[in-house]
C-alpha positions as MATLAB code, in Angstrom:
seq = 'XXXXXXXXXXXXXXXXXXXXXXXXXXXXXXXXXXXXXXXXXXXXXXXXXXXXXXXXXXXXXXXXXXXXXXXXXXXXXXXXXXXXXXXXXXXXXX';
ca = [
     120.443   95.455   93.279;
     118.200   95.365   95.846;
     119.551   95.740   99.671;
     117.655   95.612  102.798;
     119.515   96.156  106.295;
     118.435   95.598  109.811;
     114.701   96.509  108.908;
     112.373   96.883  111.959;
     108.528   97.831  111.904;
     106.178   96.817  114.532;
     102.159   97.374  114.625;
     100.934   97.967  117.887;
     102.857   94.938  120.009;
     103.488   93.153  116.947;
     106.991   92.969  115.362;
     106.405   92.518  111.938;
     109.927   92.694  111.033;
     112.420   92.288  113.668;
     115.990   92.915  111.896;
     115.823   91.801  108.307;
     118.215   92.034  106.562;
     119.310   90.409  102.863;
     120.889   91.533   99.733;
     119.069   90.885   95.981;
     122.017   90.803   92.916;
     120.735   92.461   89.630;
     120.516   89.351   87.254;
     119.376   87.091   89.644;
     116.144   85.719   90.704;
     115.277   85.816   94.343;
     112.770   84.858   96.141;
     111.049   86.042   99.756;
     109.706   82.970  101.630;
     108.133   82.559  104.569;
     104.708   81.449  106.267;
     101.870   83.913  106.985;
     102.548   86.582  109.007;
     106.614   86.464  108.690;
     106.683   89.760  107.212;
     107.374   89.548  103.170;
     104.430   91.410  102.342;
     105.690   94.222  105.123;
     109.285   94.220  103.456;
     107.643   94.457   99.654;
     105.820   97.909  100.823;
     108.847   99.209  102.763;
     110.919   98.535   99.343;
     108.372  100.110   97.290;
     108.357  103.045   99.631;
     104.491  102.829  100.481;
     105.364  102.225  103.951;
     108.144  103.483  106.334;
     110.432  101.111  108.569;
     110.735  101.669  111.790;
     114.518  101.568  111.429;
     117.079  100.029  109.276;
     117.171  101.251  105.647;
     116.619   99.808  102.274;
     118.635  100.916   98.634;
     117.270   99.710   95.436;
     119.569  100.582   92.502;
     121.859  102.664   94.788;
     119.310  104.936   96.243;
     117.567  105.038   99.359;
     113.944  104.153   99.716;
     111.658  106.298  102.372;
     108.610  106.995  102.065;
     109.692  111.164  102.319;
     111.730  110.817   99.228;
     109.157  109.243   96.551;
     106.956  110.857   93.868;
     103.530  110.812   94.174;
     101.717  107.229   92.607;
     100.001  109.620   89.896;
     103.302  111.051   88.809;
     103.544  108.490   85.799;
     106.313  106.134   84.823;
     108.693  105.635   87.540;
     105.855  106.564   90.264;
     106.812  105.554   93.469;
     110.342  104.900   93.052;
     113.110  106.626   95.114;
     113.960  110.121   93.754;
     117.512  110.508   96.096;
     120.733  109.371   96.149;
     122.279  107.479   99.335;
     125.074  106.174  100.898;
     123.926  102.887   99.517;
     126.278   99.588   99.140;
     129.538  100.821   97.215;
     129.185   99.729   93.332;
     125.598   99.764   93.100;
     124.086  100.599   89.820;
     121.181  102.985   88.649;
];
């Protein structure tokens, strides 16, 4: 499961994401639409931990994903992913 809650970044004057928030059930397909500049591609790094949020926080599987918490991207399999548990949604899965 993938959860994303009242994420905020902004670049200089620009908000790139201004409070999104959405929830992504395992088993599911789910899709991030929006026209240029709406801020999927900003989300996608934040959940992949290669950039930090602003505020808000994001769980994937249960943990939380920050960019202080992740392995290195030449630590092999799993590279990149969260390493910590959180106070993610209640039920979530690893």
């Amino acid at each position: 499961m993938i959860e994303a809650r009242e994420l905020r970044k902004r670049f200089g004057r620009v908000d790139a994401l201004d409070g999104v928030s959405f929830l992504a059930s395992d088993a599911r397909i789910t899709g991030l639409l929006g026209p240029n500049g709406a801020g999927k591609s900003t989300t996608l790094r934040i959940l992949y931990a290669t950039l930090a949020a602003d505020s808000g926080s994001a769980c994937v599987d249960g943990d939380t994903v920050s960019v202080a918490n992740t392995r290195q991207p030449s630590a092999g399999p799993g590279a990149g992913r969260p390493i910590t548990q959180s106070s993610c949604r209640a039920g979530a899965r690893r």
